[in-house]
SETOR-164429 format. One line per field, with one value per atom (N, C-alpha, C): residue number from 0; z, y, x; residue in three letters. Coordinates in steps of 0.05 Angstrom, whole numbers. Atoms other than C-alpha are relative to their C-alpha. Last residue first. Layout:
! residues N
pos	NUM	... $
up	Z	... $
north	Y	... $
east	X	... $
code	ALA	... $
! end
This chain:
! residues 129
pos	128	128	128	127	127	127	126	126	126	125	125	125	124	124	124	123	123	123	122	122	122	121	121	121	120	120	120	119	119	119	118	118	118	117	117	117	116	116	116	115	115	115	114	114	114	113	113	113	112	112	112	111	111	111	110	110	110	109	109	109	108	108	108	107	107	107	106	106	106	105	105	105	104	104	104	103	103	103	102	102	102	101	101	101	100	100	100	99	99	99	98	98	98	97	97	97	96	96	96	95	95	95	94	94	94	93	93	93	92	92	92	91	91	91	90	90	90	89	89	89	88	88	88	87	87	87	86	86	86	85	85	85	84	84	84	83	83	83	82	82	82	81	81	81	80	80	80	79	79	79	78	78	78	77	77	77	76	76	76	75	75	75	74	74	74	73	73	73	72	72	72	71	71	71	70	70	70	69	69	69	68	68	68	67	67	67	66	66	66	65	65	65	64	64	64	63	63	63	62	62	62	61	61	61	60	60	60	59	59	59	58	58	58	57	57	57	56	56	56	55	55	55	54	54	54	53	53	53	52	52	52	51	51	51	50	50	50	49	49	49	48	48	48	47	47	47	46	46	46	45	45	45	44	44	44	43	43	43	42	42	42	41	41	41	40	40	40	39	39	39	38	38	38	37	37	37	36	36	36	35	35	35	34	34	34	33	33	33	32	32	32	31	31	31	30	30	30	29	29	29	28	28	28	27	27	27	26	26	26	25	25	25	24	24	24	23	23	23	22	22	22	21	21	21	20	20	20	19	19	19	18	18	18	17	17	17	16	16	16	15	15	15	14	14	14	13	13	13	12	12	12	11	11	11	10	10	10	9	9	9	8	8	8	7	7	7	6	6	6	5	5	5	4	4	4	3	3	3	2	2	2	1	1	1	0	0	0 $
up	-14	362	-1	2	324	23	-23	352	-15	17	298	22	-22	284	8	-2	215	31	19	186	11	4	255	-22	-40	274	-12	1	189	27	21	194	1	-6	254	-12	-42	244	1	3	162	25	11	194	-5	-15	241	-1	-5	177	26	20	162	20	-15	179	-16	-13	175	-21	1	134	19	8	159	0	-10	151	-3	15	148	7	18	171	-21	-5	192	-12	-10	170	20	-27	166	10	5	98	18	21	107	-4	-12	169	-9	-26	125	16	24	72	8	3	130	-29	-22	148	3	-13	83	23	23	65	12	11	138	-15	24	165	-22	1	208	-23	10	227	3	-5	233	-16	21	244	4	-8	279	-33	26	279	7	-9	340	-33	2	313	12	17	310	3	3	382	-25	-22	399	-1	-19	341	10	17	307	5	-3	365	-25	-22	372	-4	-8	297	20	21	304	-3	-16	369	-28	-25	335	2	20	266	25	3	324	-21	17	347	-12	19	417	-29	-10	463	-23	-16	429	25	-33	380	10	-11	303	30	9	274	9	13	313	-7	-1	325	-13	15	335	6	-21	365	-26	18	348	17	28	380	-22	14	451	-29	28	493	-14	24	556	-31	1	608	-16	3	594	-4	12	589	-5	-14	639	-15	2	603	19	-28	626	3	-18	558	32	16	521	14	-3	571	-17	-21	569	8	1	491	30	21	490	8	-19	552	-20	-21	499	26	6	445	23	8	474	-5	11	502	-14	-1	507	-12	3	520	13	-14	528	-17	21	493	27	-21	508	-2	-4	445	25	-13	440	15	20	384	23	8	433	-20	-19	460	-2	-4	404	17	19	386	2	-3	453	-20	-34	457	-6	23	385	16	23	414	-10	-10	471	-13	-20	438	12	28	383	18	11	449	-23	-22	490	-25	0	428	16	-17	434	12	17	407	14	-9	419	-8	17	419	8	-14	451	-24	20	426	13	-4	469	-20	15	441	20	27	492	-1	35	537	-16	-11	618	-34	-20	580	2	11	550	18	-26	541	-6 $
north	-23	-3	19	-27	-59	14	-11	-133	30	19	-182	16	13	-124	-11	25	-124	-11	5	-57	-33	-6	-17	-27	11	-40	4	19	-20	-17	11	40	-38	3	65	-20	11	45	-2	22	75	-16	11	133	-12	0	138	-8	-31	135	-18	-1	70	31	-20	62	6	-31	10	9	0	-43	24	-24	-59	0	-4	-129	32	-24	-149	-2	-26	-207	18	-35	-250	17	-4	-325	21	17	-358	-1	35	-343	-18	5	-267	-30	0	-267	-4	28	-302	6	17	-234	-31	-3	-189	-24	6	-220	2	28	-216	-10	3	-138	-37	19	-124	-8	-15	-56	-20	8	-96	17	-25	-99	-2	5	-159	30	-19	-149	0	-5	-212	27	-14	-226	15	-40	-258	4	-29	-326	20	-5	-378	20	-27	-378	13	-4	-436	17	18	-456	1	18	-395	-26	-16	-355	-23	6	-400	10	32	-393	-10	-4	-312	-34	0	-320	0	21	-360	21	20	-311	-29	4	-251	-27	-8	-280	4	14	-312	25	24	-285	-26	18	-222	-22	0	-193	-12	2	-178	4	30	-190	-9	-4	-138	-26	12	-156	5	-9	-120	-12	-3	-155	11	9	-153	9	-1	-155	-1	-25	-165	-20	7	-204	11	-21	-163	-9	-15	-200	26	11	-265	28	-14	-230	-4	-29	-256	17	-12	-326	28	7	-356	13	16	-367	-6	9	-305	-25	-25	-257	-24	8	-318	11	30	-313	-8	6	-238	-24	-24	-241	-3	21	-300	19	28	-260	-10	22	-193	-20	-5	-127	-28	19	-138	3	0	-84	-25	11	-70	-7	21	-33	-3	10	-8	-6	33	20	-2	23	81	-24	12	123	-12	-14	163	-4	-1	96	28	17	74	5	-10	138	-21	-25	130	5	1	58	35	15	61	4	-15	122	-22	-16	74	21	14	21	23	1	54	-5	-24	86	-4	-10	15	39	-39	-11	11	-1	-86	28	-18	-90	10	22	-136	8	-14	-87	-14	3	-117	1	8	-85	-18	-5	-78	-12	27	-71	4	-12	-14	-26	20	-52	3	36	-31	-9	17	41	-21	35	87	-15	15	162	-30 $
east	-3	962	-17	-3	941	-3	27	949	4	8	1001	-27	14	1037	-17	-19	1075	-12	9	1036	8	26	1045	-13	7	1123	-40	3	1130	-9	16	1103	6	24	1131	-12	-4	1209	-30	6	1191	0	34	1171	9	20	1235	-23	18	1282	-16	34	1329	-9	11	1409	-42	-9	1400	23	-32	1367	5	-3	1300	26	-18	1266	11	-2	1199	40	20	1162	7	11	1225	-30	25	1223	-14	3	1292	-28	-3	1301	-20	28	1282	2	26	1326	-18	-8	1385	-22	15	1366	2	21	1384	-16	15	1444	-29	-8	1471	-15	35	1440	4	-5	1484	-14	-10	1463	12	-28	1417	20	-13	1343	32	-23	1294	11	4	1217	38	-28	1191	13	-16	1123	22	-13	1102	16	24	1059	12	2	1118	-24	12	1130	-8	22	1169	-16	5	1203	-12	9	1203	-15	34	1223	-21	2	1288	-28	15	1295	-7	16	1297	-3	32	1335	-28	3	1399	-33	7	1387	-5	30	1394	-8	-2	1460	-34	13	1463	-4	-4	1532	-21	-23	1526	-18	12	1475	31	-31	1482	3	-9	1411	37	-29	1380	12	-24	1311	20	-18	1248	21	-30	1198	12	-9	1115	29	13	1058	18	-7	1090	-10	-21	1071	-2	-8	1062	0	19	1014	2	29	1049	-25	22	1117	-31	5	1160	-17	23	1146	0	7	1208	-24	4	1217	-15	23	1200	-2	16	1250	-29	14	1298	-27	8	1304	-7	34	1305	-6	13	1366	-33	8	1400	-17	19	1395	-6	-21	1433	-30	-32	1420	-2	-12	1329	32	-19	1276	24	-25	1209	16	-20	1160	19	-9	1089	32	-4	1064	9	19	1027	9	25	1064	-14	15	1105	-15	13	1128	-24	21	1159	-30	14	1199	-31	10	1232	-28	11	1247	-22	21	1275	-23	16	1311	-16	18	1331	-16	21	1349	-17	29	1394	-26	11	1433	-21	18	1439	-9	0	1466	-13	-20	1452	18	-17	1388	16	-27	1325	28	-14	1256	34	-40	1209	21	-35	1152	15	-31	1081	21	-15	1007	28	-22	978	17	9	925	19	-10	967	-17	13	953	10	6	1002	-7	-2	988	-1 $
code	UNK	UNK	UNK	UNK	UNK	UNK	UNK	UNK	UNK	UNK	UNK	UNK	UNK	UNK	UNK	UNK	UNK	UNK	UNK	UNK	UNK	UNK	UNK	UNK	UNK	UNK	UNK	UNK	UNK	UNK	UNK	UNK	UNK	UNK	UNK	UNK	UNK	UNK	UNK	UNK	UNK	UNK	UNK	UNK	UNK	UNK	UNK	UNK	UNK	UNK	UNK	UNK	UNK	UNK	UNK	UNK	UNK	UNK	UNK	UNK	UNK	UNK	UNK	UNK	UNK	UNK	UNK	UNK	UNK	UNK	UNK	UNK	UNK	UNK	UNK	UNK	UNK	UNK	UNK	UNK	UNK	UNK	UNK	UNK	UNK	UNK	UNK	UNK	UNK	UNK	UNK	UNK	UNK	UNK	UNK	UNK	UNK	UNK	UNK	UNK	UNK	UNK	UNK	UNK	UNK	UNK	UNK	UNK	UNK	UNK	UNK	UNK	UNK	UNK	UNK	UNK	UNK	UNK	UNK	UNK	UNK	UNK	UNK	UNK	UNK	UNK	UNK	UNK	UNK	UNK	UNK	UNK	UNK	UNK	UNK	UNK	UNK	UNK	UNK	UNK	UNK	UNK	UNK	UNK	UNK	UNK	UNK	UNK	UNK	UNK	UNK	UNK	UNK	UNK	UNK	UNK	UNK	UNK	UNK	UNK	UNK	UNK	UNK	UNK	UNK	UNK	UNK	UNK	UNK	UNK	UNK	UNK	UNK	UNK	UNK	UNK	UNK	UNK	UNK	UNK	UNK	UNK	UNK	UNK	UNK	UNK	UNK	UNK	UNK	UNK	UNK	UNK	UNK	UNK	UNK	UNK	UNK	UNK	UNK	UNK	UNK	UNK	UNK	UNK	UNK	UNK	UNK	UNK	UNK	UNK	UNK	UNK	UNK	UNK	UNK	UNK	UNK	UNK	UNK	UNK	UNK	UNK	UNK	UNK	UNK	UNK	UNK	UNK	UNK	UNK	UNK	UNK	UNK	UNK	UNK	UNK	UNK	UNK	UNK	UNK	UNK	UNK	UNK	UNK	UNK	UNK	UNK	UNK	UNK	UNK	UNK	UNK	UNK	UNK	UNK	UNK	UNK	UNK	UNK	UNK	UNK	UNK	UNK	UNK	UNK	UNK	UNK	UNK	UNK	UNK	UNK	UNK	UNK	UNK	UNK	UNK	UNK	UNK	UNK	UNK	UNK	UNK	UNK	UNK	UNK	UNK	UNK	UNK	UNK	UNK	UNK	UNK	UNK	UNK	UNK	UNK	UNK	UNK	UNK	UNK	UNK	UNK	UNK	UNK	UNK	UNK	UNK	UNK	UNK	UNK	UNK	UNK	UNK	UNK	UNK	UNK	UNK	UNK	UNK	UNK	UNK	UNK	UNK	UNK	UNK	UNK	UNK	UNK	UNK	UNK	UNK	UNK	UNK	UNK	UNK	UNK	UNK	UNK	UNK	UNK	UNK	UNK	UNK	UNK	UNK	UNK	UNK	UNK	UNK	UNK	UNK	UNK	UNK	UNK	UNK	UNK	UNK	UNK	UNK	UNK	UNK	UNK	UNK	UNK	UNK	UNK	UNK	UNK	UNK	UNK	UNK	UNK	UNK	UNK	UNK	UNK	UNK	UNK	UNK	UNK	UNK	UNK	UNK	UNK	UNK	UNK	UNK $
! end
């Protein structure tokens, strides 16, 4: 069951189908998790502070987004928000090794397993679940 306390995700990922299995698997661990299609949607979502009573413990970010590109919201978060640990995911090793530059936690190549999804969202969050 998940209480108004349970850490929350936002989970930033343009694939409404990866999203929602991420969504899925998230939630039967505990977490809370919201959800973001595109950079610039994440980036208002942290801005306009709609999350004050969610922030999330840690985000998942796709590093291939439309209109802002996760490496755009990954230094945007940086910037403003350097304490959310940011867990970057991408089938791209390139993209993924530009998130590690930039100042990702962790990164997951896809296609990746479920447990590693847990494990690392658990090991990388900055509130345990």
């Amino acid at each position: 069951m998940i209480t108004a306390s349970a850490p929350t995700v936002l989970i930033v990922e343009d694939e409404w189908s990866v999203r929602a299995l991420l969504s899925d698997v998230l939630r039967l661990e505990g977490y809370r998790v919201l959800g973001a299609e595109d950079g610039l949607q994440a980036v208002k979502l942290l801005d306009d502070e709609i999350l004050p009573s969610a922030q999330p413990c840690t985000i998942l970010l796709d590093m291939t987004l439309p209109r802002l590109d996760g490496l755009g919201v990954l230094r945007h978060l940086r910037a403003e928000n350097a304490h959310l640990p940011v867990v970057a995911m991408s089938a791209n090793r390139a993209a993924l090794e530009a998130a590690d530059a930039a100042g990702a936690e962790a990164v997951l190549r896809k296609p990746f397993s479920l447990d590693r999804l847990v494990d690392t969202v658990a090991r990388h969050s900055s509130v345990a679940a």
